[in-house]
C-alpha positions as CSV (number, residue, x, y, z in Angstrom):
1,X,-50.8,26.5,154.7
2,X,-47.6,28.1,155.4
3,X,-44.3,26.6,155.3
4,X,-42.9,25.9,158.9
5,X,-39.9,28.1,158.7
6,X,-42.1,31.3,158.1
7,X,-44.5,30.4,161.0
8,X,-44.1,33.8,163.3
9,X,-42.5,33.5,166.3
10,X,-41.8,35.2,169.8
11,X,-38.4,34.8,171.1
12,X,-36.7,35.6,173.8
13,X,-38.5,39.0,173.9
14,X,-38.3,39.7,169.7
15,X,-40.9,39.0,167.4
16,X,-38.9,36.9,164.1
17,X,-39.8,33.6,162.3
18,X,-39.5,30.0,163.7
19,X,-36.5,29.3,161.2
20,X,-34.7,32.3,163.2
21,X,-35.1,31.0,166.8
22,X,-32.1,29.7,167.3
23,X,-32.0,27.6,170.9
24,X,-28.5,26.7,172.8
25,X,-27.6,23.0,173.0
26,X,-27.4,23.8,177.1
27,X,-30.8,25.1,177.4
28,X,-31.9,23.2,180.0
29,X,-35.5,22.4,178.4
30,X,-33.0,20.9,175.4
31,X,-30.8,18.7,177.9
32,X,-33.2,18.0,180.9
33,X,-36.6,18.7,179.7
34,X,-36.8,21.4,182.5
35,X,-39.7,23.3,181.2
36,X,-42.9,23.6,180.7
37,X,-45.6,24.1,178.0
38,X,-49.1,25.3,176.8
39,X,-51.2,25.2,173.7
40,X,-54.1,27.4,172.7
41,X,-56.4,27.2,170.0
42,X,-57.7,30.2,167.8
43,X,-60.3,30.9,165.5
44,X,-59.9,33.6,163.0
45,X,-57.5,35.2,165.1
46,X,-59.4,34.8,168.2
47,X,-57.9,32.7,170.8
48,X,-60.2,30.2,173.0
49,X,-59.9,29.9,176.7
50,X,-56.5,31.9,176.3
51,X,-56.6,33.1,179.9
52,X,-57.7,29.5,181.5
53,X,-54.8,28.3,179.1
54,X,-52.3,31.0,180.4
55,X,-53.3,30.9,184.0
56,X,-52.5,26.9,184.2
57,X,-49.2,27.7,182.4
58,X,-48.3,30.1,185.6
59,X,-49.1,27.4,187.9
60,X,-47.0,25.0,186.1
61,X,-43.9,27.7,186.6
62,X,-45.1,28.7,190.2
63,X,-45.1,24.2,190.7
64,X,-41.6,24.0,189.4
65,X,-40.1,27.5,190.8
66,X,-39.1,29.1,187.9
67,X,-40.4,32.9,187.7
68,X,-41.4,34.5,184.7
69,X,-41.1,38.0,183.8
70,X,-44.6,38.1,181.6
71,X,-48.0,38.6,183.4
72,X,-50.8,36.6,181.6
73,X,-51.7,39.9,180.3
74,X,-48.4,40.5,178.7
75,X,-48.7,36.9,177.3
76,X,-52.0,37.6,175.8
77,X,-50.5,40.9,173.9
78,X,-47.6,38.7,172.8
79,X,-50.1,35.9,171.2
80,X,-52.0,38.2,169.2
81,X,-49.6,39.3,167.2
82,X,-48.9,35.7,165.9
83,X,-52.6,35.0,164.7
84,X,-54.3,35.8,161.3
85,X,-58.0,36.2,161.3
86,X,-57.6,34.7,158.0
87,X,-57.1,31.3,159.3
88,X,-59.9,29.0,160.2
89,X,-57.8,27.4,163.3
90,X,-54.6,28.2,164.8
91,X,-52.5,27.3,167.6
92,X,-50.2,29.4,170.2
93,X,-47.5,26.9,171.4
94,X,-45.9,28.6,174.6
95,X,-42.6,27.1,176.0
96,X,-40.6,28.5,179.0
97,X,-37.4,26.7,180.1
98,X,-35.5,27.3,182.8
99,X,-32.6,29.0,180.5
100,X,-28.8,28.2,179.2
101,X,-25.8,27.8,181.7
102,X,-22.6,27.5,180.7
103,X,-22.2,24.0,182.3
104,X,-24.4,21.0,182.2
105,X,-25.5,20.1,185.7
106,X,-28.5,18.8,187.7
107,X,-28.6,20.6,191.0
108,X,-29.2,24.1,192.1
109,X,-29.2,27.0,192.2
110,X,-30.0,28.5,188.2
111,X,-28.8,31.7,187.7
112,X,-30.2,31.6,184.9
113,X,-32.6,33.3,182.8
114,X,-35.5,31.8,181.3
115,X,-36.1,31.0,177.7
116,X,-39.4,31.3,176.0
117,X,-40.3,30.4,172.6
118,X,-44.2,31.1,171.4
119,X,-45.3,30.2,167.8
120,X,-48.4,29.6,166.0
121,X,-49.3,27.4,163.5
122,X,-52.4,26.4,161.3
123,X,-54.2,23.3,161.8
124,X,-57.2,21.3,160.2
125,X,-59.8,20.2,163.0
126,X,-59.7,16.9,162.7
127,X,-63.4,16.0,162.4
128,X,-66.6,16.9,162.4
129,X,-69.8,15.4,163.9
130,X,-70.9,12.9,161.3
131,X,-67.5,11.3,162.7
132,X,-67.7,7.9,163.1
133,X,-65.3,7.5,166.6
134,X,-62.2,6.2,167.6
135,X,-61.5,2.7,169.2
136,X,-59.0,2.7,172.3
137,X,-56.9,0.1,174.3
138,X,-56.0,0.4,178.3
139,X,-52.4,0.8,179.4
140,X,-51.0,1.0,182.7
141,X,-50.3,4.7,183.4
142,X,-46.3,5.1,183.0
143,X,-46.3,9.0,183.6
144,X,-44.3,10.7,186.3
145,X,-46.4,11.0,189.0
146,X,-46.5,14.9,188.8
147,X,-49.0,14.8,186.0
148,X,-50.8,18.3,187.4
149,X,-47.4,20.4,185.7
150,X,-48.2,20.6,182.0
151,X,-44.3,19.8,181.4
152,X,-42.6,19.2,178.4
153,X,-41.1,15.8,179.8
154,X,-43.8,13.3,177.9
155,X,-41.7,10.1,177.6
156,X,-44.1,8.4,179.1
157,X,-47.0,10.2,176.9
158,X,-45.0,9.4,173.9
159,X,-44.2,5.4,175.2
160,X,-48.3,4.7,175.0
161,X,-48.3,6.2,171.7
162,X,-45.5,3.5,170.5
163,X,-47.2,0.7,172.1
164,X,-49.8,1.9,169.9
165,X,-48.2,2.0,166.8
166,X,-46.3,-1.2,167.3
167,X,-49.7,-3.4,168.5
168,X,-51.0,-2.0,165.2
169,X,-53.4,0.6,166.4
170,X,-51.8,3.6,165.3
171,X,-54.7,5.8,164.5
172,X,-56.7,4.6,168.0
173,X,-56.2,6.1,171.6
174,X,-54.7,4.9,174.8
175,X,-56.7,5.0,178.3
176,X,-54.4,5.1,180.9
177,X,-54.6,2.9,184.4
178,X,-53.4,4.2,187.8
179,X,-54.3,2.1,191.0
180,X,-57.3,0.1,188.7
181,X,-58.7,3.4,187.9
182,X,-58.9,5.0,184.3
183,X,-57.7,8.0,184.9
184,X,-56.9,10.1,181.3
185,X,-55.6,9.2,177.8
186,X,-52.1,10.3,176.5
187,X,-53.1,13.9,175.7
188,X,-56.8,14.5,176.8
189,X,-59.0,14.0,179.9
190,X,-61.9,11.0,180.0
191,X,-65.1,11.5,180.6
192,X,-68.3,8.3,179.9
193,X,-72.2,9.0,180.5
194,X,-74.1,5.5,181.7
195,X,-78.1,6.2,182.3
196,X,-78.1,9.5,181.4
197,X,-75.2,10.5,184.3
198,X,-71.8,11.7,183.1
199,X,-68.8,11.0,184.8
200,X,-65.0,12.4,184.8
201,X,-62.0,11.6,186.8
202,X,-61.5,14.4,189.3
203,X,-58.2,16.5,189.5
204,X,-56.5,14.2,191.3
205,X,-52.9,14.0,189.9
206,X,-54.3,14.7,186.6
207,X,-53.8,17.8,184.2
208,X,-56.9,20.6,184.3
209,X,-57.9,20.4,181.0
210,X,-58.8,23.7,179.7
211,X,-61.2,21.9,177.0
212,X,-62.5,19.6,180.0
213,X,-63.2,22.4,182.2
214,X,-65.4,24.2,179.0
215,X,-67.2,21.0,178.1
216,X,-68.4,20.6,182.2
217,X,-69.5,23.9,181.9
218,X,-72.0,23.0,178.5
219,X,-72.4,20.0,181.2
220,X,-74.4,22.5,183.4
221,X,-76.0,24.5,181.0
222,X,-77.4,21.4,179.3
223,X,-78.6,20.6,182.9
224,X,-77.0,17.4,182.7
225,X,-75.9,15.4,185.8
226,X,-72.2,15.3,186.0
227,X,-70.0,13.2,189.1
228,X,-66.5,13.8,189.1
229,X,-65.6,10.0,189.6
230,X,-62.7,8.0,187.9
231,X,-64.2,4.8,186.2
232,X,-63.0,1.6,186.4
233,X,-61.8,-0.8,183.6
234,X,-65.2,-2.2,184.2
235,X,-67.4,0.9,184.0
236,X,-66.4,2.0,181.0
237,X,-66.9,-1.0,179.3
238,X,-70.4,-0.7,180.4
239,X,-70.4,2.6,179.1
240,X,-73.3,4.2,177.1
241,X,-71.0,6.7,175.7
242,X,-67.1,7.6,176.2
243,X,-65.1,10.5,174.7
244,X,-61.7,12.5,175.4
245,X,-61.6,16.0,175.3
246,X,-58.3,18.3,174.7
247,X,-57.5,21.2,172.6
248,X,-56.7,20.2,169.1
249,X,-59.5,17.6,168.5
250,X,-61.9,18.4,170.8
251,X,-64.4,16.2,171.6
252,X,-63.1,12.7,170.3
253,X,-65.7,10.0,170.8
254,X,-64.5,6.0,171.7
255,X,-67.0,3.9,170.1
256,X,-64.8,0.6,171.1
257,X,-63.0,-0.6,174.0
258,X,-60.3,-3.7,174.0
259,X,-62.4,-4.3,170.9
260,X,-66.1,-4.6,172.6
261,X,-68.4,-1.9,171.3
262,X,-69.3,1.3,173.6
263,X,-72.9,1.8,173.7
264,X,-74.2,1.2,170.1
265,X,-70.9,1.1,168.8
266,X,-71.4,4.7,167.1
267,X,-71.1,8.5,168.5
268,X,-74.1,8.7,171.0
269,X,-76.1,11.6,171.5
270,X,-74.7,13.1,174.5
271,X,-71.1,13.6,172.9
272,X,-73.7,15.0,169.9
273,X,-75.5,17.4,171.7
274,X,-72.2,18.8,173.7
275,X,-70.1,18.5,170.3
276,X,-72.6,20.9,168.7
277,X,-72.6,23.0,171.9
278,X,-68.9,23.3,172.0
279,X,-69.0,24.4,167.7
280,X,-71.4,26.9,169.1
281,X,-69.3,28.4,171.6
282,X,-66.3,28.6,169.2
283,X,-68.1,30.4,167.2
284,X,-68.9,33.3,169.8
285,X,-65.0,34.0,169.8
């Protein structure tokens, strides 16, 4: 794997390692967090869902009023260049702040320009389908209620991570809580199947998954029956099968809830059948 300081890296309009990216302390993404993000996987140098990943990352500037001077085709010229169809799995970490002032202050307007920072890395996927699943607790949802902008603000995100670690389950997921609904984890959308009918929260407040959106569409093709319902606390702990989706691992299954098993208490065969499915289609790229 390569070290991190030779990972390539966009900058500001120059292509030059990450070790040379050098990013003022008044940035505002540094001192605010006013900026947004996106990730995209690749595979051998061929990115996966880069336009459904790019397009959500305009919608996130166009929500927060902060104009880019890249079309998503530009973007896309910009990635390749960072990918090596020698590695297995990459991914394209996009950033775009709202750019340096020479004095630190909340209100507008910003003059001015914006920074953006693009990378890529090399990752292991982080299992395969003779996985055995992952067991996760509920949280009440502590996100800013804006959770539609993919931003770079993830206190909240990284808070349900801690309460994790520090209620010794580290390696286990979070399911977040809004209004008595489970509504997403952390870093992935939900979905659970109960008689044969899959259900995921609808985007309500929640971010379009890229990796959600692909695995509704092997939904379909499978001809399976899909609502786009939140569950309850309840619900899912009458679950036949739950998993998360996102970009990095995929599709994760939870084989325990609060510590009562989900289903059989292993990986069932929907998440099998759609986890082979989505191998399939990465594949194809």
């Amino acid at each position: 794997m390569l070290d991190d300081k030779s990972l390539p890296a966009f900058y500001n309009g120059d292509f030059m390692t990450l070790s040379q990216v050098s990013i003022s302390p008044m940035d505002r993404g540094f001192l605010f967090g006013d900026s947004v993000y996106e990730v995209v996987p690749a595979f051998h140098g061929q990115l996966l869902g880069a336009h459904e990943h790019l397009q959500r990352l305009m919608q996130s500037l166009a929500k927060i009023d902060l104009n880019l001077p890249y079309s998503i085709n530009d973007l896309m010229s910009v990635c390749q260049p960072l990918l090596s169809e020698q590695q297995a799995c990459e991914l394209v970490y996009i950033q775009v702040t709202r750019g340096v002032e020479a004095i630190r202050k909340h209100r507008f307007p910003v003059t001015a320009e914006p920074t953006i920072l693009l990378y890529s890395q090399p990752y292991d996927v982080p299992f395969a389908l003779d996985y055995q699943g992952s067991h996760a607790y509920f949280q009440e949802d502590l996100r800013w209620q804006k959770c539609d902008i993919k931003s770079t603000s993830l206190m909240g995100n990284i808070l349900a991570y801690q309460q994790l670690y520090q209620q010794g389950h580290e390696n286990d997921e979070a399911l977040l809580v809004r209004d008595g609904l489970v509504v997403e984890a952390p870093s992935s959308n939900l979905f659970m199947a109960k008689d044969m009918v899959i259900y995921t929260p609808p985007l309500n407040n929640i971010l379009t998954g890229v990796t959600r959106d692909l695995v509704i569409k092997l939904i379909h093709e499978a001809s399976l029956e899909l609502e786009e319902i939140a569950p309850t606390k309840e619900m899912l702990l009458d679950a036949d099968e739950v998993w998360l989706t996102n970009s990095i691992e995929e599709l994760k299954p939870i084989i325990a809830i609060e510590g009562k098993n989900i289903g059989s208490g292993k990986p069932g065969p929907i998440w099998q059948q759609l986890f082979t499915a989505y191998q399939e289609l990465k594949s194809q790229k």
